[in-house]
C-alpha positions as CSV (number, residue, x, y, z in Angstrom):
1,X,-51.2,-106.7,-292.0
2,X,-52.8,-110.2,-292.7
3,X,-56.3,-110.9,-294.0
4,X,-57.8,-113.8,-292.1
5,X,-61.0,-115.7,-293.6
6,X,-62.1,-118.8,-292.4
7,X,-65.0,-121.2,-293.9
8,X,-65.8,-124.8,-293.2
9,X,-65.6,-127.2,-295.9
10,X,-69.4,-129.8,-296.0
11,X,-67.5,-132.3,-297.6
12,X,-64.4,-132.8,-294.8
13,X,-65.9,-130.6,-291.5
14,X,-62.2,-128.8,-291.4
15,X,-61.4,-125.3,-291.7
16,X,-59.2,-123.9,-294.2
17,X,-57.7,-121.0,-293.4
18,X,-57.2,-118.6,-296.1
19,X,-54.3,-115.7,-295.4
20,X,-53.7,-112.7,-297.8
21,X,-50.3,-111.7,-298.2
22,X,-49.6,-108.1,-297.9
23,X,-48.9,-105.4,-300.8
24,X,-50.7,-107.5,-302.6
25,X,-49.0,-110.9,-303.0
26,X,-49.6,-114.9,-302.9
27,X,-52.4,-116.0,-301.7
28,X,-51.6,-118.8,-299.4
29,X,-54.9,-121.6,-298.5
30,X,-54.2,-124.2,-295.8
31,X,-56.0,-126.3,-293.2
32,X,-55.7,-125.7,-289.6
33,X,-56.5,-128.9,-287.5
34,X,-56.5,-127.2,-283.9
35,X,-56.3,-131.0,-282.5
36,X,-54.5,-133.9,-284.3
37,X,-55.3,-137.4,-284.1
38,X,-52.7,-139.8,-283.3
39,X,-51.9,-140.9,-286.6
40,X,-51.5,-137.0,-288.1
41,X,-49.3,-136.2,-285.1
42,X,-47.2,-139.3,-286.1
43,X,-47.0,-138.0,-289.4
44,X,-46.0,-134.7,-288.8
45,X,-43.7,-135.9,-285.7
46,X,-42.4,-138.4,-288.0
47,X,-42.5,-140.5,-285.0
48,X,-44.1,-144.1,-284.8
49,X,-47.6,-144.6,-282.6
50,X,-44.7,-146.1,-280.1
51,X,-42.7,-143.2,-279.8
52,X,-45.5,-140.6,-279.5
53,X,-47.6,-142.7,-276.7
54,X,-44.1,-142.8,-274.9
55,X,-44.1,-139.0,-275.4
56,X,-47.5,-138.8,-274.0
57,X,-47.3,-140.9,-270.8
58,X,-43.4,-139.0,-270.1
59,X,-45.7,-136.0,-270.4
60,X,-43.4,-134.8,-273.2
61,X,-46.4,-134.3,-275.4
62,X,-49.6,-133.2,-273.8
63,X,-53.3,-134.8,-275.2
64,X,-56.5,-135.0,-274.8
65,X,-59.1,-137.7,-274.5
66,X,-62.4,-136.9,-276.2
67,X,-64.2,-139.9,-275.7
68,X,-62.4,-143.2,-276.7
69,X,-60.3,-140.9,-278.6
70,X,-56.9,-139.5,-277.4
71,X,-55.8,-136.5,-279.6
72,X,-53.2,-133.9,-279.4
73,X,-53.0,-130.2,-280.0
74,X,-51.4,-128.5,-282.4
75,X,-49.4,-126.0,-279.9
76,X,-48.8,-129.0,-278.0
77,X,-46.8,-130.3,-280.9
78,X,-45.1,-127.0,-281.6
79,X,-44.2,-126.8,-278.4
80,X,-42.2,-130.3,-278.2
81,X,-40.2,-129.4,-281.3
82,X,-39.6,-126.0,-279.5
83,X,-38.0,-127.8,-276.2
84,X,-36.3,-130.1,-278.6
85,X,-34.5,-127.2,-280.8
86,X,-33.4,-125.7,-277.5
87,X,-35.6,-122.4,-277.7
88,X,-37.6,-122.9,-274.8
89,X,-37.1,-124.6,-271.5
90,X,-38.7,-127.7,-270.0
């Protein structure tokens, strides 16, 4: 079973997410943006602001507008390279 702690960082306002391994292994520390901006979604798409706005408005991609800001969630992007690998259906 996994050991889940969470804290927020002052300095960048994210979460990092800190899982203990079972019987006693690695320690693993990461963060966990629930919502990406457009540029992190690139990155992790590897996909230009082109491709990923055509993603959005095909409704490929779901997002979210928060203010002036359009972001997209993280299972929203898990779920795109999902379809795309063939293991679940549109």
């Amino acid at each position: 079973m996994f050991t889940i702690n969470a804290r927020v960082s002052p300095a960048r306002s994210r979460v990092f997410w800190r899982r203990a391994a079972p019987e006693g292994g690695e320690i693993v520390d990461y963060t966990a943006p629930v919502l990406y901006t457009v540029k992190e979604a690139c990155a992790v798409l590897r996909v230009s602001n082109w491709k990923l706005y055509q993603l959005i408005r095909s409704q490929q991609l779901a997002s979210v507008r928060i203010g002036k800001r359009r972001l997209v969630p993280r299972d929203a992007v898990d779920a795109l390279i999902a379809r795309l690998r063939g293991e679940e259906p549109w």
